[in-house]
N, C-alpha and C positions, 0 to 999 in steps of 0.2 A: 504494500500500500504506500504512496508515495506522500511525502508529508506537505503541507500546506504550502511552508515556506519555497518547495520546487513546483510546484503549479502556479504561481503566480509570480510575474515578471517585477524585481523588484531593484531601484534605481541605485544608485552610491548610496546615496542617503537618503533610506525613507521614511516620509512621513506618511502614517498610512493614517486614514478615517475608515472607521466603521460604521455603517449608520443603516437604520430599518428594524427588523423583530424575529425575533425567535434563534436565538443562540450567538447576540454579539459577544456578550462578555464573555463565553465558551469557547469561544472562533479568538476573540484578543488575546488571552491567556495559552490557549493551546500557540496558535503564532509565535508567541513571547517564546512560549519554552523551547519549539523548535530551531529559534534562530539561536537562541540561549547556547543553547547544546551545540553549535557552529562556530561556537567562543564569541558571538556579537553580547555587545551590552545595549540590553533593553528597555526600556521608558515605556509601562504602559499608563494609562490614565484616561478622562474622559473631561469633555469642557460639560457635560450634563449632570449627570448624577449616576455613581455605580455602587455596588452592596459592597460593604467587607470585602475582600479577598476573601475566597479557603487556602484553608491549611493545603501548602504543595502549590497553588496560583501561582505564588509571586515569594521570590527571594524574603523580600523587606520593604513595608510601608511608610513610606516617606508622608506628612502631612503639611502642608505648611502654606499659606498665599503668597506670600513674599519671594517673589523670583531672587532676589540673591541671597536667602537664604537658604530655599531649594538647592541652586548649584554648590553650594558650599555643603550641603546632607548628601547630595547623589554624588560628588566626588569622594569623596571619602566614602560613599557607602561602594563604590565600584573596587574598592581594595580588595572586597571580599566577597562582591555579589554581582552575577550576570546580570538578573530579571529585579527592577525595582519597580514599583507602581507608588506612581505621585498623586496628590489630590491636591486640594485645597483646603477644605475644612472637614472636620468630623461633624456632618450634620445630627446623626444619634446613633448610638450600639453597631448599627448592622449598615450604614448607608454614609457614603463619602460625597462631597460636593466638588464637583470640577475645576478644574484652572480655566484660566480667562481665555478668548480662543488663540491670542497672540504667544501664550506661554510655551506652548510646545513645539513650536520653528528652535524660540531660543535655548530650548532646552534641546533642542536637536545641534544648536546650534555653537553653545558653549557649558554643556553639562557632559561633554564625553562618551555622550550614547552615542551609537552607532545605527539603532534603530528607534523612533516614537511611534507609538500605536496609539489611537484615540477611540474611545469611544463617543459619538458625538451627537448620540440622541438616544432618547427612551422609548419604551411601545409598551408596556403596562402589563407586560409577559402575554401579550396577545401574540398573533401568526402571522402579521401583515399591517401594516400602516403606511399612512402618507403624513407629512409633515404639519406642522403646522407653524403658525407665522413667522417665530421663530425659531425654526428649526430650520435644519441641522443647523450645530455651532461649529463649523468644519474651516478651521486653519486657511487660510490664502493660499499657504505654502506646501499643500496638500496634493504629493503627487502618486499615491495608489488610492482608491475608493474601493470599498468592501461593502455591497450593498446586501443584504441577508433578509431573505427571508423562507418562512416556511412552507413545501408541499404539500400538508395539510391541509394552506386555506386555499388550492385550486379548486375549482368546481364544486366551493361551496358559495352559499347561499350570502351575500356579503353582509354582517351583525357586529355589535360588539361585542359578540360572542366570540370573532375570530379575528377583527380588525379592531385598531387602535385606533380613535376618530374616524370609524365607516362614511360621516358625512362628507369628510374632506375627502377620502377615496374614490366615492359615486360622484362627487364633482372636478375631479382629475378627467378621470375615465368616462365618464359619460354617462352612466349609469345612473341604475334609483338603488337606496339602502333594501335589500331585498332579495336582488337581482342577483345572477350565479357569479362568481370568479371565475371565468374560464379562462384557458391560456392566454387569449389575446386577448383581454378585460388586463390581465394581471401584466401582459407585455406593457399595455400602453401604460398602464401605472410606474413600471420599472422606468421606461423611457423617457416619462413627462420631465422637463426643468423643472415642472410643480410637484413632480413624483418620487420617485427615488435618485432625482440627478440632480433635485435642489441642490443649490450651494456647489455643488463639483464643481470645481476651474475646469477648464478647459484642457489644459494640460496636461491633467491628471488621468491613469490607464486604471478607470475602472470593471470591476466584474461582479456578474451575480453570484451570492453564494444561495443555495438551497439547501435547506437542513431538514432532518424530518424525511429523506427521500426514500421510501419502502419503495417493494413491489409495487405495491396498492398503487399507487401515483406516476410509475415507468411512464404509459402511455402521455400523461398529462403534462410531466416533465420535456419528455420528447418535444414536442408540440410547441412546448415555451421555448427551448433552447432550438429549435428552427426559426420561432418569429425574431429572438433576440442577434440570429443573424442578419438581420436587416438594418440593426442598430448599428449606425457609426461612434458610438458612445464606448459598449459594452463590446471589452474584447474577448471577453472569455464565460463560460457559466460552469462552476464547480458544482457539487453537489454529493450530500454528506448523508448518510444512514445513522449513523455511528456519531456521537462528539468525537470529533479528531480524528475521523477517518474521511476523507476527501478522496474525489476521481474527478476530471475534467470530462465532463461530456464534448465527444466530436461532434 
């Protein structure tokens, strides 16, 4: 099975975004550990809001909003640790608050990491989402995109049962809240500037990831990653069974 870090095309220095629902912070921390283990030191973090790390995520938690007092904790913390995950504030027990969106170029920039990973929006542990006003909080300097979402919610019934603001969805894509998700429902949503490519530079080599991919969903999959070939945006579509087990569909 070939790890994440070699399916996706990754620059000198990158700064990646993660953004959409159902398995970011699974997909960021698996990444981390992969490039980890390749002797890179890693920066993960989020400009939104992410839980706790677990036990085994992340080396050492760094907290702090003060950019030079960050690069003064993650240098010294590199003496001894690959994978560090930054925040901003401890908002309570279980849930950390993100750094501003400018912080992570610099910390790309002069904190010694060799790789930043962001997570850089929420979706309420739903399957599927479109942004809302402010969203994504995605870096300038932003040159891979990781747009994620789940197989699950194709060819289902579109709710807040399986989307994160369904409203903003059926008003991407055209639709009424109700209506099915079908492949090309869900293509146009990947595609839209208002959709999953909000905020992406131009620049930046994004791809879909699909998580949740059974059996059950092969045919529906297919279907997506033939329309997502017509995208000049999206260069590639991953897609995962397993947390941390990825294949690149041809």
């Amino acid at each position: 099975m070939p790890l994440l870090c070699d399916l996706i095309d990754l620059p000198t220095h990158p700064l990646i975004a993660i953004i959409g629902a159902s398995g970011k912070t699974t997909t960021m921390y698996t990444l981390a550990g992969e490039l980890a283990q390749r002797g890179k030191r890693v920066i993960t973090t989020t400009t939104s809001q992410i839980f706790y790390p677990e036990p085994g995520e992340t080396d050492t938690l760094i907290v702090d909003a003060d950019t030079p007092m960050l690069l003064q904790k993650i240098r010294a913390a590199w003496q001894h640790q690959h994978r560090i995950t930054v925040a901003g504030t401890l908002l309570r027990t279980d849930k950390l608050a993100g750094l501003q969106p400018e912080q992570p170029y610099e910390l790309l920039m002069k904190s010694g990491a060799d790789v930043v990973i962001v997570e850089a929006d929420g979706a309420r542990h739903r399957m599927i989402k479109a942004p809302a006003a402010h969203e994504p909080v995605i870096p300038l300097q932003t040159n891979v995109a990781l747009l994620v979402m789940s197989a699950e919610a194709i060819n289902q019934p579109l709710s807040d049962r399986i989307a994160h603001r369904p409203e903003l969805i059926a008003m991407v894509t055209g639709i009424n809240v109700g209506d099915v998700l079908s492949p090309a429902v869900t293509a146009r949503l990947i595609t839209s500037e208002q959709g999953a490519l909000k905020h992406i530079p131009e620049t930046a080599t994004a791809y879909l990831l699909i998580t949740h991919a059974s059996m059950a969903q092969k045919a529906a999959i297919r279907e997506l990653v033939n329309l997502m070939r017509s995208s000049s945006r999206i260069v590639g579509v991953l897609s995962s069974d397993k947390p941390g087990e990825w294949f690149a569909n041809a």
